[in-house]
N, C-alpha and C positions, 0 to 999 in steps of 0.2 A: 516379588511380593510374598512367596513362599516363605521367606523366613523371617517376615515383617510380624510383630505379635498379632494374635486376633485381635486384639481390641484396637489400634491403631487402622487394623483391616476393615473395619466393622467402620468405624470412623470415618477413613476416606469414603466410603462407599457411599456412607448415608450424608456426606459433604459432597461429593458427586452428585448423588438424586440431588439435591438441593441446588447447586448451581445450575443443570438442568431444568428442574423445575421452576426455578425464578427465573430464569432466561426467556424460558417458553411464556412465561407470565406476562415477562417484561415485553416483549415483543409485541402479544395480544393486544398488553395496553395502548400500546404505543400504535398500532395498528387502526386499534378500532378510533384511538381519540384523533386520530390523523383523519381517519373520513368521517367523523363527526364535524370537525373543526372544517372540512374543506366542503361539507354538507353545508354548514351555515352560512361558508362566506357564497358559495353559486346560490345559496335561497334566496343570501339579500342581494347579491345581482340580477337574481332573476325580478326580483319587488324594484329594484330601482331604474331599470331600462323599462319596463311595464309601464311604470310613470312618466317618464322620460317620453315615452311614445304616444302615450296617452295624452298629453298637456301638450306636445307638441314644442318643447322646450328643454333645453339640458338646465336652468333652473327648479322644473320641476324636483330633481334629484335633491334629498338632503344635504342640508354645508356638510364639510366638513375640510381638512387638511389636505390639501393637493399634492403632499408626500404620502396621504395615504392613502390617495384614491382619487378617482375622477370622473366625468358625463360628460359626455358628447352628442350633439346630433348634427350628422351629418347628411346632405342628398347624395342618391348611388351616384347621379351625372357630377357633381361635385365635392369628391370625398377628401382632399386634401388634408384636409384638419385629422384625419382617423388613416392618413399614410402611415405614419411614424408607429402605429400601433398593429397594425393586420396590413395582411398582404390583399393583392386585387384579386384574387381568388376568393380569399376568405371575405372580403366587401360583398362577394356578387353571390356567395351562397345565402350571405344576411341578409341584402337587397330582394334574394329569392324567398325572403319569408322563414329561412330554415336559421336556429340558432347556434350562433358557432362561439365554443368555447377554448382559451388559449391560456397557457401560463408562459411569460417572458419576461425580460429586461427590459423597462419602459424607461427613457429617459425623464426626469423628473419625479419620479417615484421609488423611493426607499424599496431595496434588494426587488425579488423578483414578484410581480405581479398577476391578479387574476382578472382576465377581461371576457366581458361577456359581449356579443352583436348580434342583435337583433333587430327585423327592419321590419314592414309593413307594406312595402313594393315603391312608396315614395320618398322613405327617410329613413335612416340605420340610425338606432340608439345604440351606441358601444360605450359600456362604464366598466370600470376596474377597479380594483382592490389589493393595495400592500398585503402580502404573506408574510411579513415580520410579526404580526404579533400569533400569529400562526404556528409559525417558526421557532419562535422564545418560546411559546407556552409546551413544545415538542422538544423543545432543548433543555428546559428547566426539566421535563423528565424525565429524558436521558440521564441528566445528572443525578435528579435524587435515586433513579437503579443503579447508577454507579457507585454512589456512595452509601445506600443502604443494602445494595446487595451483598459485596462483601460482608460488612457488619453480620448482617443475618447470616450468611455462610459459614460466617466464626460461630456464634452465638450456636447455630444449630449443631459442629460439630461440638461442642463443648457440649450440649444435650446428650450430641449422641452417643460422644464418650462416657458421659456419666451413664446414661442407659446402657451401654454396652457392660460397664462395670458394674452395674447392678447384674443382668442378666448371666454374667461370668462370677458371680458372687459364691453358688452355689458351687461352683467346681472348682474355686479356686479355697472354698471349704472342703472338701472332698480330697485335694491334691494336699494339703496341710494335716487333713490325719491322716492321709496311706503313707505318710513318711513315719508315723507311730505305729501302722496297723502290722502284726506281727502274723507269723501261723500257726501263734498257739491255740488251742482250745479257749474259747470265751474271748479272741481278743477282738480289739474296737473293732465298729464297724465303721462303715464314711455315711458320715451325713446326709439325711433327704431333705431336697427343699420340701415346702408346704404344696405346691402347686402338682398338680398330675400330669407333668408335662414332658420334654424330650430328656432335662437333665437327671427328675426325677428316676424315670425310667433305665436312664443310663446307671443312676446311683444303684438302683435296685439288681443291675444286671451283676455290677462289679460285685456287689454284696454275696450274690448270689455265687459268682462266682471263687470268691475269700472263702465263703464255706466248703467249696469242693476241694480248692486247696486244701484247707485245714484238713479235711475229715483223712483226703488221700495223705497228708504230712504224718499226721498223728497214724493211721495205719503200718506208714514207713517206718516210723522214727520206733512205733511198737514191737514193729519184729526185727528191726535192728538189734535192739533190748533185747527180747525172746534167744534171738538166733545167737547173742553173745554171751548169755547165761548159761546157754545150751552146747558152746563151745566149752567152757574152760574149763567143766570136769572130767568128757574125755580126753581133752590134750593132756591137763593136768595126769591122768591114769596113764597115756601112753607114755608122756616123760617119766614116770618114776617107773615104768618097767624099761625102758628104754639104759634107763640112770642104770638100773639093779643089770641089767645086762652087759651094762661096762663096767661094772664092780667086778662082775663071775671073772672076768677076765679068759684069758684061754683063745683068743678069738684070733684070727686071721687079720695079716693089717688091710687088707681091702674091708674086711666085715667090720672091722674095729672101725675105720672111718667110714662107715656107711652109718652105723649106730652114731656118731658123733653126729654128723649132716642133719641123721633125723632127729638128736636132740637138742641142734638150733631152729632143724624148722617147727620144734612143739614151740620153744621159746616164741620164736615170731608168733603163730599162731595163738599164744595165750597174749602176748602186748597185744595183737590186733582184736583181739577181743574185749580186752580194757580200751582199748580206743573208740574201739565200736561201742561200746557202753557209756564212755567220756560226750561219744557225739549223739548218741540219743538220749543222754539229757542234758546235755546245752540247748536253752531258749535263748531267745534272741537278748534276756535277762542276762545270760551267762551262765556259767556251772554254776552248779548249788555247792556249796564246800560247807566243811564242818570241822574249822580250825581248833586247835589247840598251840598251846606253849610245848616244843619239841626240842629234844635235845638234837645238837647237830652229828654229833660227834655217830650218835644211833643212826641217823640217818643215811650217813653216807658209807657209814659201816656195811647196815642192812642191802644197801643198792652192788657194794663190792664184794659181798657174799653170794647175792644173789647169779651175780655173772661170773664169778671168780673161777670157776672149772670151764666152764666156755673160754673163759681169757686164756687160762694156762693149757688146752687144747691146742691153742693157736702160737702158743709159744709168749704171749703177752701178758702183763700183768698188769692189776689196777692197785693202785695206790691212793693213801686216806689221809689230808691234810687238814685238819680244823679252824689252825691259827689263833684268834683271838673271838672266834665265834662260839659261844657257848649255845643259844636256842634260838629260836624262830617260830612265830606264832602261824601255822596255815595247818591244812588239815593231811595228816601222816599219808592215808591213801595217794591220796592227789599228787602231793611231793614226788611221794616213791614211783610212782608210775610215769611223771615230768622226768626224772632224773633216772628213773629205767630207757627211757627210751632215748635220751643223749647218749647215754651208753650204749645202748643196740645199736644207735646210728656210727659211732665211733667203733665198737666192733666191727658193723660191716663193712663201713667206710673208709675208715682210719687206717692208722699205723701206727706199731712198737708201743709203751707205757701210754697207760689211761691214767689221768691223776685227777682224782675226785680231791676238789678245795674247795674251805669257807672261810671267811672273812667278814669282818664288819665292816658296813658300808651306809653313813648315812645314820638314815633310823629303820636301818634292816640289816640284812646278813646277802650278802652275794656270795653263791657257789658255784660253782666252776666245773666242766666236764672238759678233759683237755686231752688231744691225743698229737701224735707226733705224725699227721699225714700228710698229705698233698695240700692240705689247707681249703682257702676259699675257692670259689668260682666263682669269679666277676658277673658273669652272664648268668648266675643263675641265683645273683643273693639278691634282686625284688623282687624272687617269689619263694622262698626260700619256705617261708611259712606259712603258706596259702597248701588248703588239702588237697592231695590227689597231688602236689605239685614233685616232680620227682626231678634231679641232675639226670647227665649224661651218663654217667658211670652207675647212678642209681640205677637207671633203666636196663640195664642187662646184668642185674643182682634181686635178688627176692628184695621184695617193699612194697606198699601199701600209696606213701606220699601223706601219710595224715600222721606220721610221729612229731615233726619239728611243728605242726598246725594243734595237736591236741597240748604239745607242751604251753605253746602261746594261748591255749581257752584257760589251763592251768593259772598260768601266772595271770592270768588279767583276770580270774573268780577271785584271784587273792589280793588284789591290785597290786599286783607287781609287777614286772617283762621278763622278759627273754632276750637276751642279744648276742651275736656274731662278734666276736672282738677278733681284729684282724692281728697277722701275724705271722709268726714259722707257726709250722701244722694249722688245725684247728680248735678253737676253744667258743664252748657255750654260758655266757651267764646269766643264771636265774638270781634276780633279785625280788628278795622276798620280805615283809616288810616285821617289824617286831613288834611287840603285843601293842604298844603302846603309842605305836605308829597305826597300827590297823583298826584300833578304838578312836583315835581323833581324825580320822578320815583324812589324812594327809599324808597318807604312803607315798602316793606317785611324788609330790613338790620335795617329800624330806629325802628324798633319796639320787635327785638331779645332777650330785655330784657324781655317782656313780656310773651313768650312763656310760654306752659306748658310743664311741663316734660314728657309727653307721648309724642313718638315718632309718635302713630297715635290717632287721635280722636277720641272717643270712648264715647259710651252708656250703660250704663246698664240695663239690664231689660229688655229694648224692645228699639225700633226703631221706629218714624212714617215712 
């Protein structure tokens, strides 16, 4: 019954009390109109052996149908006629004055009969009564609780499902906007009924509850912010002495690579501070973006600039292919930090040449971060872009798990994706959509040819 709905539960339950309840009804009735009906027919034999005795004649008794009854009077010394009906026992306690009452089989008389004997010491009056109409009027009951009881038992559960859904009305308002209710500051609240009652109460708790969330979110999500604003200028300061200290040059190759180490991990440490700033302000709305018309060619310039002494540290190079893609309408920030962090992940991840490509695609532009590594991992491309989500190989490498997650807030503020295009090594593509695609609100439909064939986005190897 556990996983039966309440209101079906609610239903049988109050279909239950009701078969109960008519049953115990039906029963009463049936009970009481039974010794009613067996009260009237012993009254009138007690009235018509009375007479019987009294007149001194079994004509004293009213006519009537010898199938439905009958008078006798007999003497105790010769009771033959009233054999067939009492035994000689039951004669001699009537002949002694005392009234003996019997119900049997009488021959001549319709189904089973009620006979009464009573004597006066010189003569037994014994008269009887057919139980048929007795009978029928006990059976015609029977039947109408049989076939009005059901009836009612439908009739009531259909009541009491409707009452049931009335009284679940309230909560089944309540469960339809906490699928809207967010934790943003000022978002919906759930519904109170009118009534000051258990569901009421319950709504107020939940309410009450949304606001501790919010206030504890919006706390979080503040010093998120704080803490990531509060990052990037000393990283930023300790990279460019870091930078200026492999310029001096002169250095020891243990020291030389020790300055290099730390001037990936200020790298890391400034993305994850753009991340950390990307996720505290993502609402459940999405990022907020602040698109323009961009050239492509700049952008993916600017992203193999950015990494280009890290790549050639490692002996790797990135490479800049534009094709037939001229610009792209999303906002320059956002991009470069989506398309920084395929890069970060491809440097840490990957192997040998990064080739940063765009192309026309649809009614947008698709770019491409491609490296030549180990490729995907099966087992870890449906979570591939979920935060915190890291690979196997990720896991014993510096990362976060919110690079390939903040790329996917990226593209979907822009309405465009991210996807895993499978293959030798690994390749990322952001499709991003063009001005004119992103003003008729039909980026995601115009751009379906482009998709790739993974149903989710997906990494291999690792995850930033």
């Amino acid at each position: 019954m556990s996983r039966v709905p309440l209101r079906m539960r609610l239903t049988a339950a109050f279909a239950l009390a009701m078969v109960l309840v008519l049953t115990g009804a039906a029963l009463f009735v049936y009970l009481r109109l039974k010794a009613d009906l067996d009260e009237s027919v012993t009254a009138g034999l007690d009235a018509r052996a009375a007479a019987v005795l009294a007149a001194g004649s079994a004509a004293a008794a009213p006519p009537g149908d010898p199938e439905e009854g009958f008078s006798l009077l007999v003497s105790p010394d010769r009771p033959r006629a009233a054999d067939r009906i009492l035994g000689a026992g039951e004669l001699r306690r009537a002949a002694a004055g005392r009234s003996v009452l019997v119900e049997r089989t009488i021959p001549g008389v319709e189904g089973r009969a009620r006979v009464i004997a009573r004597g006066d010491g010189d003569r037994i009056a014994v008269v009887g009564q057919s139980l048929d109409d007795r009978d029928e009027t006990l059976g015609n009951l029977v039947a109408s609780f049989a076939v009005g009881g059901p009836v009612a038992v439908i009739l009531a559960s259909l009541l009491g499902y409707a009452l049931a859904a009335a009284a679940l009305r309230p909560v089944e308002a309540m469960r339809r906007r906490a699928e809207d209710v967010s934790l943003d500051p000022g978002g919906a609240r759930l519904p109170l009924p009118a009534a000051h009652d258990e569901i009421r109460r319950l709504g107020e708790t939940l309410n009450a509850m949304l606001d501790r969330l919010r206030r504890s979110f919006e706390r979080e999500r503040r010093f998120v912010g704080d803490a990531s604003h509060e990052l990037r200028t000393p990283v930023a300061v300790i990279k460019a002495e870091l930078e200026a200290a492999l310029l001096a040059g002169g250095h020891e190759p243990q020291v030389r690579e020790a300055l290099v180490a730390a001037v990936e991990e200020c790298d890391h440490l400034a993305q994850l501070a753009e991340d950390l700033l990307v996720v505290a302000r993502t609402t459940d709305e999405g990022l907020p973006v602040r698109p323009a018309t961009l050239e492509v060619r700049d952008l993916l310039e600017a992203v193999a600039a950015r990494y280009g002494a890290r790549a050639r540290e490692h002996g790797r190079a990135i490479t800049v292919e534009t094709g037939d893609a001229q610009s792209v309408y999303a906002d320059r920030l956002r991009v470069l930090q989506a398309l920084g962090n395929l890069v970060d992940n491809a440097l840490r991840h990957g192997a040998g040449e990064i080739a940063l490509r765009a192309r026309r695609a649809g009614a947008g532009v698709e770019l491409d971060v491609c490296d030549r590594g180990a490729g995907l991992d099966p087992g870890f491309a449906a979570h591939a872009f979920e935060r915190f989500t890291r690979g196997d190989v990720a896991r014993t490498r510096s990362g976060t798990g919110l690079g390939l997650a903040i790329v996917r807030s990226i593209a979907s503020a822009h309405d465009g994706r991210v996807d895993a295009v499978p293959g030798a090594g690994a390749t990322f593509r952001l499709w991003l959509p063009d001005e004119a695609a992103a003003a008729s609100g039909s980026s995601q439909d115009a751009g379906v040819g482009s998709r790739s064939t993974l149903a989710e986005p997906t990494r291999g190897g690792g995850a930033a």
